[in-house]
VEXDREN-2710 file (C-alpha; in Angstrom, 1 decimal):
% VEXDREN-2710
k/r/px/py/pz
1/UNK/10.0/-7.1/7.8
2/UNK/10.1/-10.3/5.8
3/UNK/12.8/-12.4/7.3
4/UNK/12.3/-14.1/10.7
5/UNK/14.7/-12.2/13.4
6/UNK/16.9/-15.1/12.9
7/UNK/17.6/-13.7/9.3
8/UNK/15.8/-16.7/7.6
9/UNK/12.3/-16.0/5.5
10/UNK/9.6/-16.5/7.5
11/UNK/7.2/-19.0/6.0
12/UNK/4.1/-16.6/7.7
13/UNK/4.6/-13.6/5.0
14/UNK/3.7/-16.1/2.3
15/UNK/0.7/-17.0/4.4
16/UNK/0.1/-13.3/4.6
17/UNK/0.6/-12.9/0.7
18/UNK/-2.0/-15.5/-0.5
19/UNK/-4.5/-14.2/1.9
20/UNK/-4.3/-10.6/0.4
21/UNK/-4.4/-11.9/-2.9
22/UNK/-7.9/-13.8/-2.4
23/UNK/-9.1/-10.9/-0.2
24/UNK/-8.6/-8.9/-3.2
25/UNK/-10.9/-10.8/-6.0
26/UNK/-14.0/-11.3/-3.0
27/UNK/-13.3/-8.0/-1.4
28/UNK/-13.1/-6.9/-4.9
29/UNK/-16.0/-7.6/-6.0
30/UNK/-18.2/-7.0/-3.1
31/UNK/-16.4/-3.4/-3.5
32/UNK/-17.6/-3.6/-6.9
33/UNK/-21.4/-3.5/-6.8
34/UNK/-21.8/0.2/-8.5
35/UNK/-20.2/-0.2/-11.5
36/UNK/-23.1/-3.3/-11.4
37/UNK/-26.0/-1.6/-9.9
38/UNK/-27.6/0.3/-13.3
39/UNK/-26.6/-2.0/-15.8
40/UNK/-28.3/-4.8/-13.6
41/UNK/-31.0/-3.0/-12.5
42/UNK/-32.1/-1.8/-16.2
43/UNK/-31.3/-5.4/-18.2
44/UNK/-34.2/-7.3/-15.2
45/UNK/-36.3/-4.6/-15.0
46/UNK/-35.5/-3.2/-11.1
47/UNK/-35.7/-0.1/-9.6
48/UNK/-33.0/1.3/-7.9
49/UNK/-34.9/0.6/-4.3
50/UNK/-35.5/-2.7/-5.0
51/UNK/-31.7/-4.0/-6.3
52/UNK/-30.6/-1.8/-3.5
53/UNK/-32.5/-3.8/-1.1
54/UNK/-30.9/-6.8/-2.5
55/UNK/-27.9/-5.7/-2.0
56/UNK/-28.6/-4.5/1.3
57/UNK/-29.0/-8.6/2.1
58/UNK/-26.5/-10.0/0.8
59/UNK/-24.5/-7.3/3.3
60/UNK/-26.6/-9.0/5.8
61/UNK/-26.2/-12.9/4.6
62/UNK/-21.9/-12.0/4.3
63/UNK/-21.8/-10.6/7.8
64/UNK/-24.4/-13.6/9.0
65/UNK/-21.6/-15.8/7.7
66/UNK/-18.7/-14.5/9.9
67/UNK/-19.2/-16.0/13.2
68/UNK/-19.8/-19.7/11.5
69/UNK/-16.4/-19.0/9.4
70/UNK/-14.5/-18.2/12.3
71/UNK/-16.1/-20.7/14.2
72/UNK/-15.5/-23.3/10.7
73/UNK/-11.9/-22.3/10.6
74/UNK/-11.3/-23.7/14.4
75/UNK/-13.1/-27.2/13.5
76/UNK/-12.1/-27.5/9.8
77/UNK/-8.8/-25.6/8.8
78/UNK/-8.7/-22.8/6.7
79/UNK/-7.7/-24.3/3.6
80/UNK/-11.2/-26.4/3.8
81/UNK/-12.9/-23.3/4.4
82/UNK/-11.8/-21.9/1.6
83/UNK/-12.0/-24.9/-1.1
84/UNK/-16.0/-24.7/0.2
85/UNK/-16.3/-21.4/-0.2
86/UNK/-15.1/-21.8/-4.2
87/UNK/-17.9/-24.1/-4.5
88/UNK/-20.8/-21.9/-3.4
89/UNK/-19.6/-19.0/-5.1
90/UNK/-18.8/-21.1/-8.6
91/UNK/-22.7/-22.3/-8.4
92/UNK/-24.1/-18.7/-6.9
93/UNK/-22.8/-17.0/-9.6
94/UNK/-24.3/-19.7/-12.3
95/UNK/-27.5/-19.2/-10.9
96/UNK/-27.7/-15.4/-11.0
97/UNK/-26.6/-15.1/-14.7
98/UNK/-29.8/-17.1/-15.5
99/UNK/-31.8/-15.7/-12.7
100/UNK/-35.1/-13.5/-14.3
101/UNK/-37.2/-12.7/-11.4
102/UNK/-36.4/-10.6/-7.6
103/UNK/-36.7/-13.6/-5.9
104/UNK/-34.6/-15.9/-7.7
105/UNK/-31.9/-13.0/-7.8
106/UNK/-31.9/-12.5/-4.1
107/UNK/-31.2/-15.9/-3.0
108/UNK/-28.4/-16.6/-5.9
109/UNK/-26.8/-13.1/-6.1
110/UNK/-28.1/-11.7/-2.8
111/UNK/-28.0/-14.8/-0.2
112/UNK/-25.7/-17.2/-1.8
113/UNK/-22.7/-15.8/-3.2
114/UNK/-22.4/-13.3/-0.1
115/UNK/-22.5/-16.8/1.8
116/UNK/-20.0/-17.8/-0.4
117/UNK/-18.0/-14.5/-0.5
118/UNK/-17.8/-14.6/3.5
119/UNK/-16.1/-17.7/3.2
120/UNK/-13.2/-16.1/1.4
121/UNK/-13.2/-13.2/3.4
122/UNK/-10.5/-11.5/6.2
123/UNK/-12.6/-13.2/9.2
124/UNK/-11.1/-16.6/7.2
125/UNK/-7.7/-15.2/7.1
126/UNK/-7.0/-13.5/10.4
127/UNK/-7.1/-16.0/12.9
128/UNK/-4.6/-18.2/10.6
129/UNK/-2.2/-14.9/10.4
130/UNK/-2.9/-13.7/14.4
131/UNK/-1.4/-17.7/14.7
132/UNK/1.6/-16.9/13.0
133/UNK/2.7/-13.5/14.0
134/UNK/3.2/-11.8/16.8
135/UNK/6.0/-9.7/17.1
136/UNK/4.7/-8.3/13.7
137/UNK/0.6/-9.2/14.3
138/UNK/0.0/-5.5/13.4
139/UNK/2.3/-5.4/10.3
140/UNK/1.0/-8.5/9.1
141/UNK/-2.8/-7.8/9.4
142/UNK/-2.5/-4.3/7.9
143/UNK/-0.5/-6.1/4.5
144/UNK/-4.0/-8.2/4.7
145/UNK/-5.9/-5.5/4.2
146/UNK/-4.0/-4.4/1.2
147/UNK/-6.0/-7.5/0.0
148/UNK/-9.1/-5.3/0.5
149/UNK/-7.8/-2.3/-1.1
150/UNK/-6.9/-3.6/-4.3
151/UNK/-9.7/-4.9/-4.7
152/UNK/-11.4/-1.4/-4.7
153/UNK/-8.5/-0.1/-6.8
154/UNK/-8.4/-3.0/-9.3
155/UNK/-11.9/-4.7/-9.3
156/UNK/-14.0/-1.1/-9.6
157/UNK/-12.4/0.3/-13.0
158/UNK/-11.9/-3.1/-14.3
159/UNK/-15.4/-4.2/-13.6
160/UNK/-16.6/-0.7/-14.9
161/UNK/-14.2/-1.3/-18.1
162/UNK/-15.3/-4.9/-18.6
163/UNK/-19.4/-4.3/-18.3
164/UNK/-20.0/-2.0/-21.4
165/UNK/-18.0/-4.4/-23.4
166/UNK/-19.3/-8.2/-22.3
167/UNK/-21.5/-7.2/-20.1
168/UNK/-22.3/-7.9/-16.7
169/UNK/-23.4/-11.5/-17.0
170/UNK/-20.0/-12.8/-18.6
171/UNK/-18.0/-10.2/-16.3
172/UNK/-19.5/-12.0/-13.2
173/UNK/-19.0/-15.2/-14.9
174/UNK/-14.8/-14.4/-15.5
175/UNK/-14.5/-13.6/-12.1
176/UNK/-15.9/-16.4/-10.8
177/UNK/-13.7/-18.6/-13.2
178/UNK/-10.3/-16.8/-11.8
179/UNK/-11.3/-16.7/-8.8
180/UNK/-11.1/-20.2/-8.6
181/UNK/-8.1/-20.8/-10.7
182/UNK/-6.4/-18.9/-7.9
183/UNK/-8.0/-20.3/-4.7
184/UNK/-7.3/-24.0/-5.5
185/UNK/-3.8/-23.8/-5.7
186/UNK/-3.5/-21.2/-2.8
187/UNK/-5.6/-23.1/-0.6
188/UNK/-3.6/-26.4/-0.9
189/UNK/-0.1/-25.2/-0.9
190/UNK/0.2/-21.8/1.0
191/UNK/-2.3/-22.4/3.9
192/UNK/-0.4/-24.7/6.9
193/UNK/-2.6/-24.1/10.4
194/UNK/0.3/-25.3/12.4
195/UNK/2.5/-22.3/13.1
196/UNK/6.5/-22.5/14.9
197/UNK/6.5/-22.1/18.8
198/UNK/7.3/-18.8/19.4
199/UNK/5.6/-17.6/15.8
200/UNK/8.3/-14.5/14.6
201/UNK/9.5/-13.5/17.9
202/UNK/12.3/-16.7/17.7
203/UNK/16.4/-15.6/17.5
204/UNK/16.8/-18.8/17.0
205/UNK/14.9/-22.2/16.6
206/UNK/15.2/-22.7/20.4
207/UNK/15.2/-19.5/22.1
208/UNK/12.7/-16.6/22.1
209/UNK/13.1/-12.8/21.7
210/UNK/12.8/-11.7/24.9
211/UNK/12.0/-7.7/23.6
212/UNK/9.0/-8.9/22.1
213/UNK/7.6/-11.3/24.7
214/UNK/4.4/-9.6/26.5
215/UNK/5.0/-9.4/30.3
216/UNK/2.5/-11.8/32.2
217/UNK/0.4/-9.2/33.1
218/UNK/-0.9/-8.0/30.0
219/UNK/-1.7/-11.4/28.6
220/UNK/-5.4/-12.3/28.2
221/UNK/-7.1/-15.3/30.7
222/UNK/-6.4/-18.5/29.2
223/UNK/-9.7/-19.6/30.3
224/UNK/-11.4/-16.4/29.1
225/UNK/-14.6/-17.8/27.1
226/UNK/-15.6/-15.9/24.0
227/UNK/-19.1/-15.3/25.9
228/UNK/-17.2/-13.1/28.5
229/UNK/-15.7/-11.6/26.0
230/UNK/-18.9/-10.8/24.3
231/UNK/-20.0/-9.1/27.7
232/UNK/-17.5/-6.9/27.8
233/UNK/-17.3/-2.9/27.0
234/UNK/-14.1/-3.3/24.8
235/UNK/-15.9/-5.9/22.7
236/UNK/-18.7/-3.4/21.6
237/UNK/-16.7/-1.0/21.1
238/UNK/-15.0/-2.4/18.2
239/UNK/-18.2/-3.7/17.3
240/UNK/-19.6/-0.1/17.1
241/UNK/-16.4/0.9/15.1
242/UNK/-16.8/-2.1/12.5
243/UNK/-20.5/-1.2/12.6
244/UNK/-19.8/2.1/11.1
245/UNK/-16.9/0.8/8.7
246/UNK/-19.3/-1.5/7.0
247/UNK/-21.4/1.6/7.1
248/UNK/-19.3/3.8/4.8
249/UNK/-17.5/0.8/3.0
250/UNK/-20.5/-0.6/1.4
251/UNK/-22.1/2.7/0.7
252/UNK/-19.2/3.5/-1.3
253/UNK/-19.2/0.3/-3.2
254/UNK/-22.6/0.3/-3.9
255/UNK/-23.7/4.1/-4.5
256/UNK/-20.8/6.0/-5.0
257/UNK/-20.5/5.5/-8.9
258/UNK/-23.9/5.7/-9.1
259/UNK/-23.7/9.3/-7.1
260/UNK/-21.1/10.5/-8.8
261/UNK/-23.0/9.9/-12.3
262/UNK/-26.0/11.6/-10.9
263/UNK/-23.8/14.9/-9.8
264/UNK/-22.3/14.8/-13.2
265/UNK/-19.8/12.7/-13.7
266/UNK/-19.3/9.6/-16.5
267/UNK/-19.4/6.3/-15.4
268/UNK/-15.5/5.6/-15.8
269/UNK/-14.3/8.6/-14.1
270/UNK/-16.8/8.0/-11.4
271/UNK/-15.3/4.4/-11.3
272/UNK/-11.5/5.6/-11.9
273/UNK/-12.1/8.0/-8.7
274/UNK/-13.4/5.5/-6.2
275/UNK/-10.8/3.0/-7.6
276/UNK/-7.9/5.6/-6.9
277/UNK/-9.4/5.5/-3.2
278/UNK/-8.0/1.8/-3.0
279/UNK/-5.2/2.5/-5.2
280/UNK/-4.1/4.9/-2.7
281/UNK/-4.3/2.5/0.0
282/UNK/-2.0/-0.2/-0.9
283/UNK/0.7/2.2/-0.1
284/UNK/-0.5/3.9/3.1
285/UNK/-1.0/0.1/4.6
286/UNK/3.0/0.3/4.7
287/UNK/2.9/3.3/6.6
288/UNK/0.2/2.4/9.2
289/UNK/1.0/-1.4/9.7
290/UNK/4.4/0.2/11.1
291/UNK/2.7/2.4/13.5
292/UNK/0.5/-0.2/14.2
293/UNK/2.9/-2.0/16.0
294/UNK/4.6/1.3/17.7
295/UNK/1.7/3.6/18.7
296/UNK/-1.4/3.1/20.4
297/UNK/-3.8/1.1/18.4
298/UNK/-7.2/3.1/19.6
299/UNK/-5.5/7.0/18.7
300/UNK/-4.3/5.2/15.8
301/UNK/-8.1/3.3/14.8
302/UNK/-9.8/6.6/15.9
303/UNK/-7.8/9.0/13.2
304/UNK/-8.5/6.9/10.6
305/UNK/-12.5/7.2/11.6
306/UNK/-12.2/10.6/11.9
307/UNK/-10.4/11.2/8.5
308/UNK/-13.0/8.8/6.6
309/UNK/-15.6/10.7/8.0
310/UNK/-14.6/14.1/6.3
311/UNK/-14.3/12.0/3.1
312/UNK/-17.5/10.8/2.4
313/UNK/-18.4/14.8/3.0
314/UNK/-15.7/15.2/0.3
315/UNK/-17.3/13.4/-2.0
316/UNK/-20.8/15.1/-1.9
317/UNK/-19.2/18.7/-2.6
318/UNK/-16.5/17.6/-5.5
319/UNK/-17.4/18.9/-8.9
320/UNK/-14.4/18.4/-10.6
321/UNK/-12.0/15.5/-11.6
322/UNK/-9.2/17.2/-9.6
323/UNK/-11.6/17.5/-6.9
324/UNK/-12.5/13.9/-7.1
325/UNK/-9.7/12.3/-7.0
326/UNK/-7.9/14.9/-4.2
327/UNK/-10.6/13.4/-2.2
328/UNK/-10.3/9.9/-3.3
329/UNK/-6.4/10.1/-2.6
330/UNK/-6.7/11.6/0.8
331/UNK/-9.7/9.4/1.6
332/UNK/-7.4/6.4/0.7
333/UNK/-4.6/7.1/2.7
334/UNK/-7.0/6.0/5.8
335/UNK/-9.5/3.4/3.6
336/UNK/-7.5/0.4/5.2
337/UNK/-6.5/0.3/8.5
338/UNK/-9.9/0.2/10.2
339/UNK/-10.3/-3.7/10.1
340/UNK/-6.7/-4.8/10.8
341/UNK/-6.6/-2.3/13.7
342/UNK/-9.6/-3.6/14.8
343/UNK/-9.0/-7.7/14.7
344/UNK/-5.2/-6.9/16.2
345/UNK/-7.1/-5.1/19.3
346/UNK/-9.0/-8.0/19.6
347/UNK/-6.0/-10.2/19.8
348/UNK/-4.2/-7.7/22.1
349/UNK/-7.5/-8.2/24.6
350/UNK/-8.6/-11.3/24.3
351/UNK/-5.8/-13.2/23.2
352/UNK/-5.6/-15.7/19.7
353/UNK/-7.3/-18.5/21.2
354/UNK/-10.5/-16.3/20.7
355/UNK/-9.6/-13.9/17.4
356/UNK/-11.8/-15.7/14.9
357/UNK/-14.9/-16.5/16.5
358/UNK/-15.0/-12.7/17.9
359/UNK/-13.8/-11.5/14.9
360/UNK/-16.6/-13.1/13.5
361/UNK/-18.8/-11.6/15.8
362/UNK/-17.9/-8.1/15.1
363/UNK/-18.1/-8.6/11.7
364/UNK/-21.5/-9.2/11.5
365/UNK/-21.7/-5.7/12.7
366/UNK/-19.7/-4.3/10.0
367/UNK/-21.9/-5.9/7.7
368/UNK/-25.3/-5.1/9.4
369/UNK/-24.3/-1.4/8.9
370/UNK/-23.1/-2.5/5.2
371/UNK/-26.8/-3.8/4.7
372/UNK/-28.1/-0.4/6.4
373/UNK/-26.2/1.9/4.0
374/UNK/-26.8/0.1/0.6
375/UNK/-30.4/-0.2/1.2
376/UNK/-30.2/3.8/2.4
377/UNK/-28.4/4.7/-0.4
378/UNK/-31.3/3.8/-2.7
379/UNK/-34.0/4.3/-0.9
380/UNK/-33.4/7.4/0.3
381/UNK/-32.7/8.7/-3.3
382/UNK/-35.5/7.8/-4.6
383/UNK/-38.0/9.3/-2.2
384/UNK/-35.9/12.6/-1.3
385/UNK/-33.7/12.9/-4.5
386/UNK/-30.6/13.8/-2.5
387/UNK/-27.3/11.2/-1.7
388/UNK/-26.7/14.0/0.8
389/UNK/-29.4/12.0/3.7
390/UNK/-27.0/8.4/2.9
391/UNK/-23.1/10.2/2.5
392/UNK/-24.5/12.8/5.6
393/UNK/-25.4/10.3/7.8
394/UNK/-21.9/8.2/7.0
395/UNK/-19.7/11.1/8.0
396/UNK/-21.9/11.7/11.1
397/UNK/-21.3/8.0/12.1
398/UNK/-17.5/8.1/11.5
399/UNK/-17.0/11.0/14.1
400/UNK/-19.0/9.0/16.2
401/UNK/-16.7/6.0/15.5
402/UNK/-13.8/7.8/16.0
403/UNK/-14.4/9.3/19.9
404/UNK/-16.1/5.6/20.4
405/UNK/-12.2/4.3/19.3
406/UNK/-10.3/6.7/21.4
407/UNK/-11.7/5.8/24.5
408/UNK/-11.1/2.0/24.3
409/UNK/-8.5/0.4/26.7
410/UNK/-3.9/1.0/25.9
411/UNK/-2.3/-2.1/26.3
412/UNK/-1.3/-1.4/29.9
413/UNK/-5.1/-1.5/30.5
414/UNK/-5.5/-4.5/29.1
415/UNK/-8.0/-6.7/31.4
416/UNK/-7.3/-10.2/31.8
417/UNK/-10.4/-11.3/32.3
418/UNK/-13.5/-9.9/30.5
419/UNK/-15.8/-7.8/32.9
420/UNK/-19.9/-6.9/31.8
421/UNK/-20.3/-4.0/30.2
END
C-alpha cells in the first residue's frame, strides 16, 4: 500500500503521514474537552451549563470555519492554511489562560481557537490527499483519520494525566507550544499541492493503470458547480450522517469523562476508557480503509452508524472497568471510518474538483450537531439529573444515520450531473 504500482514510494503517503499527525494534536484536543470541563469550570467559577454552552460554540465557530478552509485551501494552498492557522491558535490559547470572565473566555477559548483549530483540521487535509490518490482515495483518507483517533487515544489520558499535575492553564499552554513546533516544519516540507498526472494509478511515469481508471460513465460533470451539488439528495445525505457524527463525537469528548465520574468512576479510568476508544481505532482504520476501497462505501458508512449507535447505549449501562473498556474497544473498532467514508463518497459523486468546498459544507453539519450535543450534555444534566436524555438521544440519531447511509447511491448509480433534491 505504500509504494506507487510502479514499485517506487509514492511521495502522497508522506502527505498522508503529516496530515494524520497534525490531525491528531487539534483533533486531539477538541477530543479532549472532559478531562478540561470540571477543572475549568471550578478554577472561573462556571457551572456546568454555562462552560457547556461555551463549548457548544466553539463546536459551532470550528464547523462555521469549514467551508472558508476548503474554500482557503483552493485560493491559498494548504501549507498557507496551515502556517495561519498556527497563528490564531498560538494567540487563542494566550488569551484564554489569562481570560477571567464568560465573555472573554468564549471568544478566546470558545470562538477563536476553534477558528484556529478548523484550520488544522481533516476539511484542510482531504482535498490535498483526494488530489493525490485515487486508486487508493479510500485507503488513504481512512489512514487520515487515524489522525483523529490518536488524538482521542493519546490526547484524553494525557491531558487527564497532565491537569492534576500543572494544571490546565500550562497543559493548554504545552500543547499549543508543540503544536507548533510540529506544524512549521510539516507545513513547509511535506505539503506540495501539485500532484503526478495520473496520481497512484501510474505503471509507469507515462502510462496509466488501466484496472483502476473509472469508466466515463461513472465520472462526475466537469462543469458540475458545487451549488448543484448542494441541491442534490446525496449531498444531504452525508450531511445528515456527518450531522449525527459530530453528534456523538463531541458528546463523547466533552461529557463522557465527566459521565463516567458521575456513575462512579475516577477521573483517570473514566479518561483511560474513552482514550482506549481511539486507541482501538488506529488499528481497525487498517481494516476498514481496505474495504473501503473493495465494498460499497454506504453498507460500509451505515454499519459503522449503526454500531456507534449501540455504543453510546453501552456506555450508559457499564458499571465496571471490564465493562467500560469492552465497550470502549468495540465502540472503537467503528470510531473512525465515518468521516473518511463520507469525504471519499463525496469524491466518488462529485468528483475532486469539488471535495473541499463540499466537504466543507458538510462539515459544518458535523459540527452544528457537535454544538447541539455538548450544550445537551450539560444542560440537560443539570435540569433532569440524568446523561441518559444526551447519550439516549445519540444512539437514536445513529440508527437514524445509519438507514439514512444505506440508502445513498453505489457507484454504478453515480449521477453525473447533480439533480434537486
Amino acid at each position: 500500500m505504500s509504494t506507487s504500482p510502479s514499485g517506487r514510494w509514492y511521495f502522497g503517503w508522506n502527505i498522508v503521514a503529516a496530515s494524520a499527525i497534525l490531525t491528531l494534536l487539534t483533533v486531539g484536543l477538541r477530543m479532549s474537552i472532559g478531562p478540561f470541563f470540571l477543572p475549568i469550570a471550578e478554577d472561573l467559577g462556571f457551572s456546568r451549563s454555562m462552560l457547556a454552552s461555551i463549548v457548544a460554540v466553539g463546536m459551532l465557530f470550528y464547523g462555521i470555519g469549514m467551508p472558508f478552509v476548503g474554500q482557503m485551501v483552493n485560493s491559498w494552498g494548504t501549507r498557507n492554511v496551515l502556517l495561519l492557522g498556527t497563528v490564531l491558535i498560538m494567540g487563542s490559547v494566550l488569551w484564554a489562560v489569562n481570560a477571567q470572565g464568560p465573555i472573554s473566555f468564549l471568544l478566546s477559548f470558545g470562538i477563536l481557537l476553534s477558528l484556529g483549530l478548523s484550520f488544522i483540521s481533516p476539511v484542510a487535509f482531504t482535498p490535498i490527499i483526494a488530489r493525490w490518490f485515487t486508486r487508493q482515495r479510500g485507503a488513504a483518507l481512512f489512514f487520515l483519520s487515524t489522525g483523529s483517533m490518536a488524538g482521542i487515544a493519546l490526547a484524553t489520558p494525557a491531558m487527564g494525566y497532565s491537569i492534576p499535575v500543572w494544571g490546565w492553564r500550562d497543559t493548554l499552554i504545552g500543547y499549543a507550544v508543540v503544536l507548533t513546533l510540529v506544524t512549521v516544519p510539516l507545513a513547509m516540507w511535506i505539503m506540495r499541492e501539485g500532484a503526478p498526472e495520473g496520481t497512484d494509478t501510474l505503471t509507469k511515469p507515462e502510462q496509466k493503470s488501466t484496472k483502476a481508471a473509472a469508466p466515463a460513465a461513472a465520472l462526475p460533470n466537469p462543469a458540475l458547480k458545487a451549488s448543484d451539488a448542494i441541491r442534490s439528495r446525496p449531498f444531504w445525505q452525508v450531511v445528515l450522517g456527518l450531522f449525527a457524527c459530530g453528534y456523538s463525537m463531541n458528546l463523547l469528548g466533552a461529557h463522557a469523562v465527566p459521565m463516567l465520574i458521575d456513575h462512579g468512576f475516577d477521573s483517570l479510568v473514566a479518561s483511560f476508557g474513552i482514550g482506549l476508544i481511539g486507541f482501538a481505532a488506529i488499528f481497525s482504520t487498517i481494516v476498514l480503509g481496505r474495504m473501503s476501497d473493495r465494498l460499497p462505501r454506504r453498507n460500509l458508512l451505515a454499519f459503522i452508524y449503526l454500531i456507534r449507535g449501540l455504543g453510546f447505549f453501552g456506555l450508559l449501562l457499564v458499571t465496571t472497568h471490564i465493562e467500560l473498556y469492552t465497550v470502549a474497544i468495540i465502540g472503537g473498532i467503528v470510531w473512525a471510518g465515518s468521516i473518511a467514508l463520507s469525504s471519499a463518497i463525496l469524491a466518488d459523486i462529485y468528483g475532486v474538483r469539488l471535495v473541499g468546498v463540499l466537504y466543507g459544507w458538510t462539515y459544518l453539519g458535523h459540527q452544528v450537531g457537535g454544538m447541539l450535543s455538548s450544550w445537551l450534555g450539560g444542560w440537560a444534566y443539570e435540569t433532569f439529573g440524568t446523561h441518559w436524555i444526551a447519550f439516549g438521544s445519540t444512539g437514536v440519531l445513529l440508527f437514524i444515520a445509519a438507514w439514512v447511509s444505506v440508502r445513498l447511491p453505489l457507484p454504478g448509480q453515480y449521477i453525473a450531473q447533480a439533480r434537486p433534491a
